[in-house]
Short mmCIF file of the C-alpha atoms (twelve columns), coordinates in Angstrom:
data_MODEL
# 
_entry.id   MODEL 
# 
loop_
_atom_site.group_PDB 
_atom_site.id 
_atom_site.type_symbol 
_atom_site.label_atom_id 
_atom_site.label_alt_id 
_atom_site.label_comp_id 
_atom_site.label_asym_id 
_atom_site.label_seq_id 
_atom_site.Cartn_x 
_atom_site.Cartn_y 
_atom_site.Cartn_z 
_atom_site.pdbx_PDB_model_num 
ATOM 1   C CA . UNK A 1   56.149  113.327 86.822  1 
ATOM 2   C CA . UNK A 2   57.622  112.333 90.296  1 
ATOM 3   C CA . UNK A 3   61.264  113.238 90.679  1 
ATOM 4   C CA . UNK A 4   63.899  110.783 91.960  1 
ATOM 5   C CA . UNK A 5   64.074  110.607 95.306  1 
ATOM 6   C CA . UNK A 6   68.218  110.991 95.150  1 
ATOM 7   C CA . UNK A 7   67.488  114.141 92.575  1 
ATOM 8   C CA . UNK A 8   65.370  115.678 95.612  1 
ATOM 9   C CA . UNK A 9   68.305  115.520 97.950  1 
ATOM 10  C CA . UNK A 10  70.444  116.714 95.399  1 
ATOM 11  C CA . UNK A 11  68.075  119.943 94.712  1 
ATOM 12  C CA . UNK A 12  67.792  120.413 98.335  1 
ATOM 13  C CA . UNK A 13  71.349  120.140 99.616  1 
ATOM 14  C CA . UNK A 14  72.523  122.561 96.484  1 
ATOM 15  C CA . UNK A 15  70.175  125.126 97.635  1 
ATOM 16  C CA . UNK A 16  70.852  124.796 101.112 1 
ATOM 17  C CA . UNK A 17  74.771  125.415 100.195 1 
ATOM 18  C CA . UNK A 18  73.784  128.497 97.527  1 
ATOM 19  C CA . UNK A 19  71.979  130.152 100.634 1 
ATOM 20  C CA . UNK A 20  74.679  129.766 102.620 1 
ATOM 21  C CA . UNK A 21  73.730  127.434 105.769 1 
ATOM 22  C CA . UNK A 22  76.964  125.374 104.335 1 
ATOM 23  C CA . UNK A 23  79.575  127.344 103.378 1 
ATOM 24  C CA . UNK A 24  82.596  127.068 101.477 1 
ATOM 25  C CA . UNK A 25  85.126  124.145 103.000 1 
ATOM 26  C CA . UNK A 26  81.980  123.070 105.593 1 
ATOM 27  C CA . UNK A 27  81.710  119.308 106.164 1 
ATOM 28  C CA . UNK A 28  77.987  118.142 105.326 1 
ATOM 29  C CA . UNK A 29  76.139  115.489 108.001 1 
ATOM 30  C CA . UNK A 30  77.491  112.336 107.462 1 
ATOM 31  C CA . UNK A 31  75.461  109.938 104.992 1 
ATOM 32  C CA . UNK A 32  73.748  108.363 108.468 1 
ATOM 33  C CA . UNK A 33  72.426  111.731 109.122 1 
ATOM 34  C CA . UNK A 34  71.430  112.450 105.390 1 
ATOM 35  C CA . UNK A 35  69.197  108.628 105.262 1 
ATOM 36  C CA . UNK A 36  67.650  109.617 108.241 1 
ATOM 37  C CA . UNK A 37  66.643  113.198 107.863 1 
ATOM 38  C CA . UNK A 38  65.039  112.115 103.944 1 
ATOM 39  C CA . UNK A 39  63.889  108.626 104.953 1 
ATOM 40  C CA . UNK A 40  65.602  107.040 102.190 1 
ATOM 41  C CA . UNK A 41  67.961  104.400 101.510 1 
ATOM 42  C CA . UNK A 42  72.429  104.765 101.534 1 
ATOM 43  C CA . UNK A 43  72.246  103.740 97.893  1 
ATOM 44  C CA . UNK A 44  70.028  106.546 97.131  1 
ATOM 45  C CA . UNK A 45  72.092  109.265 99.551  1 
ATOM 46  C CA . UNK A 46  74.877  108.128 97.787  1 
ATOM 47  C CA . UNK A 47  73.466  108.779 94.684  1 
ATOM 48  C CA . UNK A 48  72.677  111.922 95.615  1 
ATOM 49  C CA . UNK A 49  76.199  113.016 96.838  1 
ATOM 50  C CA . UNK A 50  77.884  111.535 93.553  1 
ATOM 51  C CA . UNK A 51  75.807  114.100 91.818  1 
ATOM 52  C CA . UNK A 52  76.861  117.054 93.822  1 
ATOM 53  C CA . UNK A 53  80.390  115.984 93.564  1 
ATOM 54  C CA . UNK A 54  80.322  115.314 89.855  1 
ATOM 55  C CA . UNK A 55  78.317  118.992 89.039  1 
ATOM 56  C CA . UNK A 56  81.782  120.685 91.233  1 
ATOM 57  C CA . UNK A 57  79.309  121.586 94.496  1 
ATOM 58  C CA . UNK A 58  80.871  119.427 96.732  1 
ATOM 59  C CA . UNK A 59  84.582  117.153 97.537  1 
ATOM 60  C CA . UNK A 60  83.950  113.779 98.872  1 
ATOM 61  C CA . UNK A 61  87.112  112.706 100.821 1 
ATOM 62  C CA . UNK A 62  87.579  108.993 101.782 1 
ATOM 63  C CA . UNK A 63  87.314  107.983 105.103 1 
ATOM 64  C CA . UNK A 64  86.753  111.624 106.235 1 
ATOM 65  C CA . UNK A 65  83.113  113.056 104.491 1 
ATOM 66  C CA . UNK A 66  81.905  115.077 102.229 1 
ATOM 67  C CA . UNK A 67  82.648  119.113 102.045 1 
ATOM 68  C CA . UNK A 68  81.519  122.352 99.979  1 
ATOM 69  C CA . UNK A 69  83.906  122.834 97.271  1 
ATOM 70  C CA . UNK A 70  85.833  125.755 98.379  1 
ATOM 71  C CA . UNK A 71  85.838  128.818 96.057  1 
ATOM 72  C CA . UNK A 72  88.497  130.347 93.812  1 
ATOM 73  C CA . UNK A 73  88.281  133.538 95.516  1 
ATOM 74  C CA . UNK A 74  91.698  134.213 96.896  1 
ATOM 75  C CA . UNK A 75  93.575  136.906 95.209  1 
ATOM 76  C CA . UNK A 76  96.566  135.121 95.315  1 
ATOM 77  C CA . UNK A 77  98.478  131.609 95.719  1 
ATOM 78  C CA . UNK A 78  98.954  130.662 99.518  1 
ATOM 79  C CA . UNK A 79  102.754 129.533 99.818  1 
ATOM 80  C CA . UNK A 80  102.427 126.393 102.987 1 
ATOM 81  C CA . UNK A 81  105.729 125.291 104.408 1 
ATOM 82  C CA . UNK A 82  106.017 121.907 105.087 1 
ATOM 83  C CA . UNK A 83  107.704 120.774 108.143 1 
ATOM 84  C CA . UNK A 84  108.259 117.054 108.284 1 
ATOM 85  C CA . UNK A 85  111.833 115.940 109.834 1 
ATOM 86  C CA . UNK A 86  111.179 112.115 109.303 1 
ATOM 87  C CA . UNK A 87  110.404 113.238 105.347 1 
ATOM 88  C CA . UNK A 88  112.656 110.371 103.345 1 
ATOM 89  C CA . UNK A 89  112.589 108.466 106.486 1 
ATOM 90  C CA . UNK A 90  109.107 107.682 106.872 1 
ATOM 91  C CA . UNK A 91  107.240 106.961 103.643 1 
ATOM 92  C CA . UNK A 92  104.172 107.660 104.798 1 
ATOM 93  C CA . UNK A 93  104.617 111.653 104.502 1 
ATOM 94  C CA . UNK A 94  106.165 111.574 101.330 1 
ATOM 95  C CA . UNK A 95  102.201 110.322 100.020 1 
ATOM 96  C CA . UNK A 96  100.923 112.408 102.355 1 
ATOM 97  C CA . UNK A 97  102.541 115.559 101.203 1 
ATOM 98  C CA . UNK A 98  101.919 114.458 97.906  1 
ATOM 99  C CA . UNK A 99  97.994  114.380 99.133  1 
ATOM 100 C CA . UNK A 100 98.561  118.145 100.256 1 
ATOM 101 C CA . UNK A 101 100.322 119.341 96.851  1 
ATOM 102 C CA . UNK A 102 97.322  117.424 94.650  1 
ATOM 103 C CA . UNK A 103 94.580  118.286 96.732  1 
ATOM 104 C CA . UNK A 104 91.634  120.538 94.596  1 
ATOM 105 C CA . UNK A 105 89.782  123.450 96.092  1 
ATOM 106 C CA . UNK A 106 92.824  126.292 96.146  1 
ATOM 107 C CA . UNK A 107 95.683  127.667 94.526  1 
ATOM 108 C CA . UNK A 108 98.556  126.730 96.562  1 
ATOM 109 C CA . UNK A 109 102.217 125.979 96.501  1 
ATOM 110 C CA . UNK A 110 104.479 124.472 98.989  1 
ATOM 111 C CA . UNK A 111 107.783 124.714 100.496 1 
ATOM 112 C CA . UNK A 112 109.593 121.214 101.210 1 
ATOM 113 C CA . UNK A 113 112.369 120.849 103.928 1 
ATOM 114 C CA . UNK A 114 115.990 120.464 102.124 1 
ATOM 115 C CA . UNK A 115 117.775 117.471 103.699 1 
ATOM 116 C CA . UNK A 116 119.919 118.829 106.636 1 
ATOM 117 C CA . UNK A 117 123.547 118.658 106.635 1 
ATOM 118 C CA . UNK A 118 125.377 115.589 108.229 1 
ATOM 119 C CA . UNK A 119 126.637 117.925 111.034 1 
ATOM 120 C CA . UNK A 120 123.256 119.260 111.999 1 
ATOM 121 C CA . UNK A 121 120.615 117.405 114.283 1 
ATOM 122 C CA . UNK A 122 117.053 117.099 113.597 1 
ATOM 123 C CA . UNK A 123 116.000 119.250 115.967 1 
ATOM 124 C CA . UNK A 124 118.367 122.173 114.887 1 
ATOM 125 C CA . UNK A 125 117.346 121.480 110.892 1 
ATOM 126 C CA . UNK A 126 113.796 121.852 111.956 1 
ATOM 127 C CA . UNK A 127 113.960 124.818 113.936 1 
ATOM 128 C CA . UNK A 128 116.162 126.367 111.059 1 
ATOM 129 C CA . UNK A 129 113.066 125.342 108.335 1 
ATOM 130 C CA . UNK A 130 110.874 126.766 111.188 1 
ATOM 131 C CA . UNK A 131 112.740 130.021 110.745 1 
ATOM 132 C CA . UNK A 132 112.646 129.974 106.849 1 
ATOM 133 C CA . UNK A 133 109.109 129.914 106.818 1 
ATOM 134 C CA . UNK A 134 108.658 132.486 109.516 1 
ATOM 135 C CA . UNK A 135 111.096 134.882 107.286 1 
ATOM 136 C CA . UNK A 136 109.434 133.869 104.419 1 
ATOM 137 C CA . UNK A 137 105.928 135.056 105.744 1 
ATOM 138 C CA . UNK A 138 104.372 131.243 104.671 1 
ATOM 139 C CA . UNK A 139 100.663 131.242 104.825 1 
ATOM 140 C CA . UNK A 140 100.829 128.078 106.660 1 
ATOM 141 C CA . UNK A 141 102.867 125.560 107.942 1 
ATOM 142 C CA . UNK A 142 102.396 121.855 107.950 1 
ATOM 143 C CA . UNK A 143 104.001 119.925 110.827 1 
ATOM 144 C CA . UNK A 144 104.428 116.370 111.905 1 
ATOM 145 C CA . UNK A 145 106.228 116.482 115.406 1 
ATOM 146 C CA . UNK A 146 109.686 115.092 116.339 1 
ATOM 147 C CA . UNK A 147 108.988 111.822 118.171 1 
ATOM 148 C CA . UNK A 148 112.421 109.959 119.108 1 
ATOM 149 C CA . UNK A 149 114.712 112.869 119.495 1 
ATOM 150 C CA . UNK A 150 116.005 112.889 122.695 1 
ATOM 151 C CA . UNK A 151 114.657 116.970 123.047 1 
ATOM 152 C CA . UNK A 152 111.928 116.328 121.188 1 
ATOM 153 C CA . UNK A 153 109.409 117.735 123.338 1 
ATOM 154 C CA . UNK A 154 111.418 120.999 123.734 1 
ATOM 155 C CA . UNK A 155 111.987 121.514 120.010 1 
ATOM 156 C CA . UNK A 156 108.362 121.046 119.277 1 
ATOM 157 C CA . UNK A 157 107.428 123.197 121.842 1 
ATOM 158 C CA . UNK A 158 109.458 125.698 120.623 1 
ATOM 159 C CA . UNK A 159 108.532 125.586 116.724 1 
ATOM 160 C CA . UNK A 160 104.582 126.012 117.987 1 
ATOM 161 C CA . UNK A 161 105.731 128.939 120.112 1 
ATOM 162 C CA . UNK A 162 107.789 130.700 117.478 1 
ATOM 163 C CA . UNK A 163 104.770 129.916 114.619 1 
ATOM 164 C CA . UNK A 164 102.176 131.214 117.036 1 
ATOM 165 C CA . UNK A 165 104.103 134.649 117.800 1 
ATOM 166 C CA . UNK A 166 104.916 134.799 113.927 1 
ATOM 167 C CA . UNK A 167 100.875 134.349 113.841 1 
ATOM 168 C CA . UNK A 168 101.361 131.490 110.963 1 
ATOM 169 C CA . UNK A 169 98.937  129.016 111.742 1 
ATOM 170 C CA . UNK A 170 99.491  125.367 111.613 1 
ATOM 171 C CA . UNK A 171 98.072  121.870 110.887 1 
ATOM 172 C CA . UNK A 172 99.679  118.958 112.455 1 
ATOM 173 C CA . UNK A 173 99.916  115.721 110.856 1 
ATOM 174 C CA . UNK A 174 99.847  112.466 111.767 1 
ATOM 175 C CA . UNK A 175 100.354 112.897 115.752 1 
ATOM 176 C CA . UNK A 176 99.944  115.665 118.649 1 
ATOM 177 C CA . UNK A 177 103.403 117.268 119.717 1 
ATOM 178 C CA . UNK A 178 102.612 115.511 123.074 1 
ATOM 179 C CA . UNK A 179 99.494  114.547 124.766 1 
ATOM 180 C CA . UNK A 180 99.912  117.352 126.688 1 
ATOM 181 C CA . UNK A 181 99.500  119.370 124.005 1 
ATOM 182 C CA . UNK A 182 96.631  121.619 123.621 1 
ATOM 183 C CA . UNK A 183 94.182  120.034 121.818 1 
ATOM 184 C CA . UNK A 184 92.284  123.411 121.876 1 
ATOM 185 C CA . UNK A 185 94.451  125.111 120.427 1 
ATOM 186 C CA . UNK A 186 95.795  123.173 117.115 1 
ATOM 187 C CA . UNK A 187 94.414  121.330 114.367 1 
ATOM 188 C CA . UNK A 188 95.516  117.848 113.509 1 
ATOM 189 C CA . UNK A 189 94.665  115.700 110.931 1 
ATOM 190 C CA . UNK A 190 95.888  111.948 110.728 1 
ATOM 191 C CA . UNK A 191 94.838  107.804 111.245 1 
ATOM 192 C CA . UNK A 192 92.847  107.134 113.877 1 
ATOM 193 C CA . UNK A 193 95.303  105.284 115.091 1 
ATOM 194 C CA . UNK A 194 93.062  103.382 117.932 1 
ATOM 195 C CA . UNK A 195 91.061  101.925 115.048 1 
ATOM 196 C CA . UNK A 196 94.066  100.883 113.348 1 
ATOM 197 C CA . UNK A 197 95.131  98.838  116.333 1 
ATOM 198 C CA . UNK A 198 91.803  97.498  117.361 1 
ATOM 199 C CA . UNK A 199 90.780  96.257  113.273 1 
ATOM 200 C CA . UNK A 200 94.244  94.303  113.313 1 
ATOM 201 C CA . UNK A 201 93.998  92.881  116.941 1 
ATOM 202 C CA . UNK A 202 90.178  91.656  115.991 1 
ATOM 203 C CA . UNK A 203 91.376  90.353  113.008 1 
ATOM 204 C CA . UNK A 204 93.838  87.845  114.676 1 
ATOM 205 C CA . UNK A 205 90.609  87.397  117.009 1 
ATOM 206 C CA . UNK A 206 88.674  86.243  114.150 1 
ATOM 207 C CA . UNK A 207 91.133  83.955  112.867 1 
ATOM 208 C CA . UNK A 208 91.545  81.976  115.980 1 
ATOM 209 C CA . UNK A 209 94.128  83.471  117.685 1 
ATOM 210 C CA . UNK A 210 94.380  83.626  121.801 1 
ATOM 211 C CA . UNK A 211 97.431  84.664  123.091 1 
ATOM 212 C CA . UNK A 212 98.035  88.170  121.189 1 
ATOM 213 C CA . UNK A 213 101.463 90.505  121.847 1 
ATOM 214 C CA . UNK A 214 102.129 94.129  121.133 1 
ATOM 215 C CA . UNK A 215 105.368 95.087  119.795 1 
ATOM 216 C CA . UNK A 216 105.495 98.710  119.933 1 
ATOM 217 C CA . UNK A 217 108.027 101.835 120.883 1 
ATOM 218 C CA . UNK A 218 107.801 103.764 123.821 1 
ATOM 219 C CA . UNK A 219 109.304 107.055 122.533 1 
ATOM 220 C CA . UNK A 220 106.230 106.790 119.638 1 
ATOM 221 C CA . UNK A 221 104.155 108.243 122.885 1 
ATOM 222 C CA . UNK A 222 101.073 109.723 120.558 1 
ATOM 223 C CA . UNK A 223 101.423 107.015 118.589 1 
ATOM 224 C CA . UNK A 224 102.033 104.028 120.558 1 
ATOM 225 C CA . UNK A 225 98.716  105.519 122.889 1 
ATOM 226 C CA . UNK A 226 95.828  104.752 120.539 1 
ATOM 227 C CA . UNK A 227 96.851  101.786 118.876 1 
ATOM 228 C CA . UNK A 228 97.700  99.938  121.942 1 
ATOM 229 C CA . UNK A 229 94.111  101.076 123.047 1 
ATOM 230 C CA . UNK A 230 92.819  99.881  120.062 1 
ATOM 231 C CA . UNK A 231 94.675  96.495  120.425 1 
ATOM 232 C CA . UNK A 232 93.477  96.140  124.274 1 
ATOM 233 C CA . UNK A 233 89.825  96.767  123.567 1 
ATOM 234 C CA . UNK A 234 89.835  94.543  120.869 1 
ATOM 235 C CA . UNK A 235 91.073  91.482  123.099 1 
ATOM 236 C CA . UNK A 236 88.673  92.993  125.621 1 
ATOM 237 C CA . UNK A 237 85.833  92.780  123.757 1 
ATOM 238 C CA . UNK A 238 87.137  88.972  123.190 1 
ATOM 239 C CA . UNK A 239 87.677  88.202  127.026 1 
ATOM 240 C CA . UNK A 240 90.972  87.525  126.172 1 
ATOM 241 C CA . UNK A 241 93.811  88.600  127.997 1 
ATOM 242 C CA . UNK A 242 95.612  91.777  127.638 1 
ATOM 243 C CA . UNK A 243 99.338  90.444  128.826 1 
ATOM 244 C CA . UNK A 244 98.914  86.715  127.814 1 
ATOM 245 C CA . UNK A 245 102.425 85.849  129.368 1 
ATOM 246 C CA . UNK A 246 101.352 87.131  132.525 1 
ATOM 247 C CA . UNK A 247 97.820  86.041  132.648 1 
ATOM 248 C CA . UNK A 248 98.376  82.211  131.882 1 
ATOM 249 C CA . UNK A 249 94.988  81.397  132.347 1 
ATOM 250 C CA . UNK A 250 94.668  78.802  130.008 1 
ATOM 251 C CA . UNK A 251 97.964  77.155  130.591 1 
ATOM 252 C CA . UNK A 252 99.122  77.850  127.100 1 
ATOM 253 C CA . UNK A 253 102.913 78.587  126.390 1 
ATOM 254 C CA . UNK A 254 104.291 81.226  124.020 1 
ATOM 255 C CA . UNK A 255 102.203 83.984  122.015 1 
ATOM 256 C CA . UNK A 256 100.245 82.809  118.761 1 
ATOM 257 C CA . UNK A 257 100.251 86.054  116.966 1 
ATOM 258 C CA . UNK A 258 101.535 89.833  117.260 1 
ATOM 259 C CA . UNK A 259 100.228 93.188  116.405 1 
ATOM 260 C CA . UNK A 260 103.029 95.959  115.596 1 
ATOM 261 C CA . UNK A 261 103.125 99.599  116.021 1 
ATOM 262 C CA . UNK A 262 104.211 99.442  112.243 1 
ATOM 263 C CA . UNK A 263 105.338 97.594  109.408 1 
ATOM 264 C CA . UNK A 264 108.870 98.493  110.202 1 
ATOM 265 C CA . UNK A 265 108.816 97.223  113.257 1 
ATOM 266 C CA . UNK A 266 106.726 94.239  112.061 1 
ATOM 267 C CA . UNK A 267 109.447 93.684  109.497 1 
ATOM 268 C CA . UNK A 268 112.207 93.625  111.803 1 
ATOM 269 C CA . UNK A 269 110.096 91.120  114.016 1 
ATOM 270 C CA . UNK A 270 109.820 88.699  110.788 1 
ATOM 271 C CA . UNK A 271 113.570 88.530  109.927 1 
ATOM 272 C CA . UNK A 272 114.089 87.762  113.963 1 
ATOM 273 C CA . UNK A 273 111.712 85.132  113.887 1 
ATOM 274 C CA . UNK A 274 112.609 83.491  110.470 1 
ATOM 275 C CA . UNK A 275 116.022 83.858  111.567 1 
ATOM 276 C CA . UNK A 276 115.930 81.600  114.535 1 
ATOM 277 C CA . UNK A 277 113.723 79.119  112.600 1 
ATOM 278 C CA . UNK A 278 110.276 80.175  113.540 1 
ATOM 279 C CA . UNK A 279 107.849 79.497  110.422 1 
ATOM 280 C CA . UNK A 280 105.114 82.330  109.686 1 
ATOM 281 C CA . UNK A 281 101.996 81.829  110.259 1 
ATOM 282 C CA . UNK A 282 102.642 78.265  111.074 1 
ATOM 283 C CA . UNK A 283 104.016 78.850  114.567 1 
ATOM 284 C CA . UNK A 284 103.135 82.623  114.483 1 
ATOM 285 C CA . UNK A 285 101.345 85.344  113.224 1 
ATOM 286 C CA . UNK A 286 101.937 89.105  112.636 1 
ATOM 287 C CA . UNK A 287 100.102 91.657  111.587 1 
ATOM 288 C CA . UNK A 288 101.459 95.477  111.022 1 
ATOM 289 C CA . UNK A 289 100.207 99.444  110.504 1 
ATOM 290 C CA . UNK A 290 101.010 101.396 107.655 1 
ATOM 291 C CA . UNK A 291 101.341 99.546  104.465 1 
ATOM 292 C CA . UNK A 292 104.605 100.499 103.274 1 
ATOM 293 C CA . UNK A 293 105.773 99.797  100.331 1 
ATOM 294 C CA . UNK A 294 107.817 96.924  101.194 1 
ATOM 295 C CA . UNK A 295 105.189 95.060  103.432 1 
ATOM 296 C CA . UNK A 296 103.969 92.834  100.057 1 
ATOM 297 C CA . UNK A 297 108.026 92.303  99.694  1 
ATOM 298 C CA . UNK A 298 109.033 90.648  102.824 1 
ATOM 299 C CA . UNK A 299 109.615 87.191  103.387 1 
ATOM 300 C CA . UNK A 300 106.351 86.567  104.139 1 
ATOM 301 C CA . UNK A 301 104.380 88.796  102.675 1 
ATOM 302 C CA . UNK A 302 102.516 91.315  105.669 1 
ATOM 303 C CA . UNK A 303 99.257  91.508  106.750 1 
ATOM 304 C CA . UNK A 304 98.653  95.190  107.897 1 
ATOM 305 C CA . UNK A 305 96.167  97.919  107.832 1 
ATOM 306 C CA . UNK A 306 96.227  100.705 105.421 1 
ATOM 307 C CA . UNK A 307 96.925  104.033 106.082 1 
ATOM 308 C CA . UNK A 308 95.153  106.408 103.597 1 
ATOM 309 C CA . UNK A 309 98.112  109.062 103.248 1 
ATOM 310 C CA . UNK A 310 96.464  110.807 100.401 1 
ATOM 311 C CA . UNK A 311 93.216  111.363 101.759 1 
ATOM 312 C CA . UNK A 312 95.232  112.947 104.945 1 
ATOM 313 C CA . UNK A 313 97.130  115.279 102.747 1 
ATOM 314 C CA . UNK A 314 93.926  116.310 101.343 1 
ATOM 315 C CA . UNK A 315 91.531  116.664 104.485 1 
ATOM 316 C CA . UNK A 316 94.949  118.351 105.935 1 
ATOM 317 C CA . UNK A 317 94.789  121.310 103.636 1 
ATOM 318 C CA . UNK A 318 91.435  121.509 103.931 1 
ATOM 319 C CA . UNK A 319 91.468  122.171 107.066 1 
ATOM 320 C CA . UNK A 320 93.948  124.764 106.881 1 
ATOM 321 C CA . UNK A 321 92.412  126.809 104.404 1 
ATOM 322 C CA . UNK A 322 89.321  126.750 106.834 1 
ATOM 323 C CA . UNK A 323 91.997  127.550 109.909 1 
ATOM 324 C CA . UNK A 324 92.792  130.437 107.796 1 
ATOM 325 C CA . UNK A 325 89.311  131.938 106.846 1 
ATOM 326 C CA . UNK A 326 88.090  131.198 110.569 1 
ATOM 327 C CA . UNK A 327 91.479  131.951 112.711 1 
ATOM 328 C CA . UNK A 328 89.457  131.632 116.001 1 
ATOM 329 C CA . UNK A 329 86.982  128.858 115.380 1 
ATOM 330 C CA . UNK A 330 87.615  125.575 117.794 1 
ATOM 331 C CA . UNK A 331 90.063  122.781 116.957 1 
ATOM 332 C CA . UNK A 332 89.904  119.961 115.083 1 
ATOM 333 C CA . UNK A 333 91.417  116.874 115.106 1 
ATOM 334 C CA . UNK A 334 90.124  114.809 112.171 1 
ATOM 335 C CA . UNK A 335 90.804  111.155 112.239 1 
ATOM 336 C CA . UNK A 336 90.910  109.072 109.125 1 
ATOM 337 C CA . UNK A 337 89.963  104.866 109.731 1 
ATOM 338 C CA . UNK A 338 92.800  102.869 107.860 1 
ATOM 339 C CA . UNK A 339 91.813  99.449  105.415 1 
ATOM 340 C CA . UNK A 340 92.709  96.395  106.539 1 
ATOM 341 C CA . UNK A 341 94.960  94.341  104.103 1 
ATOM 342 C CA . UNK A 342 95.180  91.160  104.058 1 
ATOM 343 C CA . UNK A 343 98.602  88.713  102.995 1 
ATOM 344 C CA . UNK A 344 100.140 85.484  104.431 1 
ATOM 345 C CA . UNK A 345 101.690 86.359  107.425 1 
ATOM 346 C CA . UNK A 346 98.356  86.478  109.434 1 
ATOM 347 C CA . UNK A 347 97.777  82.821  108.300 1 
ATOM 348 C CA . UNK A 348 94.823  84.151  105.976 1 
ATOM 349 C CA . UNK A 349 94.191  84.266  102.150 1 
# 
């Protein structure tokens, strides 16, 4: 009798793992690869990966791929700090860390940042949690930068420095320290944030719009970078123009639509707008990044694009348990593509 074709792959991939061309925590080709190499369809590769996942051999992660189930073969639980000054502030690291604390594949506990006093700055609370961890020997540490601080770049600079004498190693999240950080040297694991602009500025595309604004911040420097690339190749790709108040080809008047760094921002845009008796997406339409909690609340409910927090927090400590079995092996920066989501204020049902 002639075996499935997905319980082939299956048979193959397992032994290929047991003999050790993947090891623990490796990323297997992507499913592309896979329908290639056994001439066979995605609904059968897919198949095939299901199985693997279901039997324990492998973790499929969302957005990122599919990896060899690490091994319970630490002696001990690995303590991670977790270094996050905008945690509270920013909701998207509370699901995030929550992504790190649930993630399978090791026995792990974690360290959260206390709230720092009312007299102490961000940067001094996290260069004091940087110290805790140091003197608490942490196996890891978990960082997501400073960004708006006005020594931001100096107190990042200096919690890498002090991490990489205390040889602790470290997975950013979210965003680089700086884009002049070495991206050879640390790990990062967050949206791909030029995606993120680029799926909401071709959405407005689709829907008609021609005269499309950014809103962003100029402090959010990693941020800002990639999803205003994102946004400009999207109205490229369009031939539409990139400042449409400055190139007035068409004769038109005011924008038709706006893409926001986040929903924040695209929430504090709204309430401007409604305020001075703009209607939305009658007269405009906004889309934002995140998906906060709040972005189904607002006046108008918000179109925006999803980040997938928990799938972060888990490709995040994957990647540092491989940063700590392979100290020396090359960087990685592991983006994750965000879901578009779709509500009223981008004029769409």
């Amino acid at each position: 009798m002639v075996k499935p074709k997905y319980q082939e792959i299956v048979e193959v991939i397992g032994s290929e793992i047991e003999s050790g061309r993947f090891k623990a925590g490796a990323k297997l080709p992507s499913e592309s690869v896979l329908l290639k190499r056994f001439d066979t369809s995605r609904i059968t590769v897919t198949r095939a990966l299901r199985e693997l996942q279901n039997a324990g051999i492998i973790d499929r992660v969302a957005g990122s791929g599919s990896y060899v189930r690490l091994r319970e073969e630490r002696s001990q639980s690995l303590l991670f700090g977790l270094l996050i000054p905008d945690l509270g502030e920013t909701e998207i690291f509370d699901a995030i860390c929550q992504g790190v604390a649930n993630a399978p594949g090791s026995d792990h506990a974690l360290l959260w940042g206390h709230g720092r006093p009312a007299e102490a700055s961000k940067e001094d609370n996290a260069l004091e949690l940087c110290g805790q961890f140091i003197r608490r020997k942490v196996s890891g540490v978990f960082f997501a930068p400073l960004e708006f601080e006005a020594n931001a770049d100096k107190t990042n600079r200096k919690i890498l420095t002090a991490l990489a004498e205390a040889d602790i190693p470290v997975v950013l999240l979210d965003r680089r320290a700086s884009n002049r950080t070495e991206r050879s040297r640390l790990d990062m694991v967050g949206i791909n944030n030029w995606q993120a602009g680029f799926t909401a500025t071709q959405h407005l595309v689709k829907l008609g719009c021609r005269r499309i604004g950014f809103l962003g911040l100029h402090a959010a420097e990693t941020t800002i970078t990639g999803r205003m690339a994102g946004y400009q190749d999207a109205l490229r790709a369009a031939g539409l123009p990139i400042s449409p108040l400055e190139e007035d080809a068409d004769g038109g008047g005011a924008l038709d639509a706006f893409v926001c760094i986040n929903d924040r921002m695209a929430g504090q845009l709204m309430h401007t707008l409604l305020a001075a008796g703009t209607h939305i997406p009658e007269d405009i339409r906004i889309v934002g990044i995140d998906d906060a909690s709040y972005a189904g609340l607002l006046p108008v409910p918000l179109t925006t694009v999803r980040q997938p927090c928990r799938e972060i927090g888990e490709t995040a400590l994957r990647c540092m348990l491989e940063r700590i079995d392979h100290p020396r092996g090359p960087a990685k920066e592991i983006l994750l593509d965000g879901q578009l989501i779709v509500r009223r204020s981008c004029g769409a049902a």
